[in-house]
C-alpha positions in Angstrom: 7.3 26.5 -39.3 4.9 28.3 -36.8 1.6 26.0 -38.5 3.7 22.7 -36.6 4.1 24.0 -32.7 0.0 24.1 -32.8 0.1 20.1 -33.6 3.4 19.1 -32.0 1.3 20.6 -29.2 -1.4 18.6 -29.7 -0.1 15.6 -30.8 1.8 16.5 -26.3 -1.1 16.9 -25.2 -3.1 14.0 -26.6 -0.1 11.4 -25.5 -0.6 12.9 -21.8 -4.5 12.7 -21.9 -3.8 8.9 -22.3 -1.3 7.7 -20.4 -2.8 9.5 -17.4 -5.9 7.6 -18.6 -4.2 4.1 -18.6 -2.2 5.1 -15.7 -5.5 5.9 -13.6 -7.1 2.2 -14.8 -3.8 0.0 -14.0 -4.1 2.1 -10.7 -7.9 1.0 -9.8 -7.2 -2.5 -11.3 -3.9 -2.7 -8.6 -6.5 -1.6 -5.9 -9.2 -4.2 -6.6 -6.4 -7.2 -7.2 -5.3 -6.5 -3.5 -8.5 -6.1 -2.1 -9.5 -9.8 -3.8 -6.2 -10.9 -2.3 -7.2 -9.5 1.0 -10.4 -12.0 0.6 -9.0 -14.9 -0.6 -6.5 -14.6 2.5 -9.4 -14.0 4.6 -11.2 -17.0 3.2 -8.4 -19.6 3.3 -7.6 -18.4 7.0 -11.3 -19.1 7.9 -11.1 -22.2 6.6 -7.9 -23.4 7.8 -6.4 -23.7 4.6 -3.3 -23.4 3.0 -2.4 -21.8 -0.2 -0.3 -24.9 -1.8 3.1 -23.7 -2.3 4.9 -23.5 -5.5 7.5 -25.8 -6.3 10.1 -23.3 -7.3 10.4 -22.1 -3.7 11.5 -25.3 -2.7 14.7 -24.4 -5.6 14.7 -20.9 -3.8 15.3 -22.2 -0.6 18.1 -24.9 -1.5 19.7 -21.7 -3.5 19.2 -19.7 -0.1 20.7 -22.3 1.5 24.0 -22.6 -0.5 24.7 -19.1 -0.6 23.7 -18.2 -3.8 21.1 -15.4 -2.6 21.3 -13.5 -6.0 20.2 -16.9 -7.8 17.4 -17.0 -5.2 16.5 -13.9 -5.3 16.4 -13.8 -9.5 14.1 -17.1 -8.8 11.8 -15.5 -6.7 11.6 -12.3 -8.8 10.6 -14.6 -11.7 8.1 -16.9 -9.9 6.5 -14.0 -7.9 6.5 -11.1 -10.0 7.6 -9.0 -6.9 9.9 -6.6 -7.2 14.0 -6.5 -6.4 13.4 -5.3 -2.6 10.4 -7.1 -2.2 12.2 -10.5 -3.2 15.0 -10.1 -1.4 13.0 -9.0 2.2 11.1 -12.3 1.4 14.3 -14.5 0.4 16.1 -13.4 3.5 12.3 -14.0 5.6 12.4 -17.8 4.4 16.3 -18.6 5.7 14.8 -17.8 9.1 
C-alpha cells in the first residue's frame, strides 16, 4: 500500500502540470483572437464598412419582439458563442 501514494502522487502531479499547460495556451490564444478582433474592427471602421449581419439575428429580434426573450436569448447563445449574461445584455441592447 505505501509503494502507490508515491505514483498516485505523480500520476496528481502530472495531470496538474498539464492542464495549467493547456490552460496557459487557451489563455494566450483568447488574447491574440481579441487583439485580431480589435483589428478587424479597426479596419472595417476605417473603411466604412459593415460587418454583414447574420441572418439568425433577424429570428432573434422577431423572438425579442414577441416576448419570447429566453428563445432569443438561446438563439443568440447558439449563433454567437457568447455566454448566458453576455447574450442576454446584447438581446435586451437590440429591443432598444
Amino acid at each position: 500500500m505505501d509503494y502507490l501514494l508515491p505514483g498516485i502522487a505523480l500520476v496528481a502531479l502530472s495531470i496538474a502540470t498539464v492542464v495549467s499547460s493547456v490552460d496557459r495556451r487557451s489563455k494566450a490564444v483568447d488574447r491574440r483572437l481579441k487583439r485580431l478582433e480589435h483589428k478587424v474592427d479597426l479596419l472595417l471602421e476605417h473603411f466604412g464598412a459593415a460587418e454583414p449581419e447574420d441572418p439568425a439575428f433577424k429570428e432573434i429580434d422577431a423572438l425579442a419582439r414577441e416576448g419570447k426573450m429566453i428563445q432569443a436569448i438561446k438563439l443568440h447563445r447558439e449563433t454567437t458563442g457568447s455566454g448566458l449574461a453576455e447574450a442576454k445584455e446584447e438581446v435586451e441592447r437590440r429591443m432598444r
